[in-house]
N, C-alpha and C positions, 0 to 999 in steps of 0.2 A: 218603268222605264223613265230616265230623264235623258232630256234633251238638251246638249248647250248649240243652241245654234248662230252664228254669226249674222251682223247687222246687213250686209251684203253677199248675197247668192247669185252661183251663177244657177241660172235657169234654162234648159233649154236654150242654150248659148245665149242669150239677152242676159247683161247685167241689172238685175232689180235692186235697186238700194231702198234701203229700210221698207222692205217687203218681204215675209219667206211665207211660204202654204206649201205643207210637207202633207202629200196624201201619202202615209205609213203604206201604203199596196202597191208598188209603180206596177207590178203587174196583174192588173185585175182580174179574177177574185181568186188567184192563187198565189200572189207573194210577198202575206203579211207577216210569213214564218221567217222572213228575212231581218226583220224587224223587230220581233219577240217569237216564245216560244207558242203556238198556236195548234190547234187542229184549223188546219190550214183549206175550208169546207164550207164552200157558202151556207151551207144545210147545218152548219155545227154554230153556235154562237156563245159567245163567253157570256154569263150572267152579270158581270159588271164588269168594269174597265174604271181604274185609277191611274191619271197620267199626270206625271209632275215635268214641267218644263222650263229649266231654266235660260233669262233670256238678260240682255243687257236692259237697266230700270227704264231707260227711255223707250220701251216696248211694252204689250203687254199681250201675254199670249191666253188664246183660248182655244178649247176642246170641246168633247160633250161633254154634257152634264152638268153639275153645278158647281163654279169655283168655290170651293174650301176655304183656302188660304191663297194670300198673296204675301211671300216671306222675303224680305231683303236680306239677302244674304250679310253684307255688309262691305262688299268687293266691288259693287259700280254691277252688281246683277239683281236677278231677283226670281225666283221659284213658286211659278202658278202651280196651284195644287187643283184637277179636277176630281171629281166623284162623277159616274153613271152608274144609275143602279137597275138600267133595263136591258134584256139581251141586246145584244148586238153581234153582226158579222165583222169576226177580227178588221176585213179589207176596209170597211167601213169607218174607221177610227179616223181621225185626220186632225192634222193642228196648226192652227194658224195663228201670226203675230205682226204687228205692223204697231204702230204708235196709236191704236183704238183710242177712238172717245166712246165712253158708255152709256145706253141712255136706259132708266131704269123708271118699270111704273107697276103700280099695281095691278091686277088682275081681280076682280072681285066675284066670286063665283055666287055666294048668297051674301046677305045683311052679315053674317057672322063669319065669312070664312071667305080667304083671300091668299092670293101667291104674288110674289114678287117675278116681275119677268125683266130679262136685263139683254139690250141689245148690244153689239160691240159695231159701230160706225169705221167704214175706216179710213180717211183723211182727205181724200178725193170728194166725199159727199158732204165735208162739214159746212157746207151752204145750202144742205139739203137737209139739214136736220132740225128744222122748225118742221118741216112739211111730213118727218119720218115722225116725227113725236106726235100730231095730230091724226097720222094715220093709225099707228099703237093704238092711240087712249081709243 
């Protein structure tokens, strides 16, 4: 599924500018068949979910899982590519985008072996993010 969605929504009658959070379900937890093809069953779960979402470049949009690719189209947009590769419940998918700063650290499980973990901040707290990166590490 991709997504073009506009810099300004209206929500719930209140105008949010350069803010969109699209929960794929408005009616929970039977209406993400609205949205893609699904067994539409909180008891039924897809094995993966790939969502590409394209957004204008002064955005940056995130999903589950782990971003792939971030691809400029070349048009003043740009097409997050996610990956999940654990079940989930269709209702459950959701995607959000706003002007994120990223804060990214390692994870270190033993001496040899480690995951990268990346937080998406979103512009409201960017005076809070000394205090979000000390509580990470």
């Amino acid at each position: 599924m991709e997504l073009l969605l506009p810099p300004v929504l209206e929500v719930s009658g209140s105008r949010t500018a350069g803010w969109c959070s699209l929960d794929l379900d408005t009616e929970r937890t039977y209406g993400a068949s609205d949205w893609w093809p699904c067994i539409n069953h909180p008891s039924s779960k897809a094995d993966s979910v790939d969502i590409w979402i394209t957004c204008l470049n002064s955005y940056k949009a995130v999903s589950q899982g782990k971003l792939i690719e971030a691809l400029s189209n070349g048009d003043g947009t740009t097409t997050f590519k996610w990956k999940h590769r654990y079940k989930i419940a269709t209702y459950l998918v959701s995607v959000t985008l706003t002007n994120f700063k990223s804060i990214s650290y390692w994870y270190k499980y033993s001496p040899t072996d480690s995951m990268e973990v990346v937080n998406y901040v979103t512009p409201a707290l960017d005076t809070c993010i000394p205090i979000i990166v000390l509580i990470l590490r």
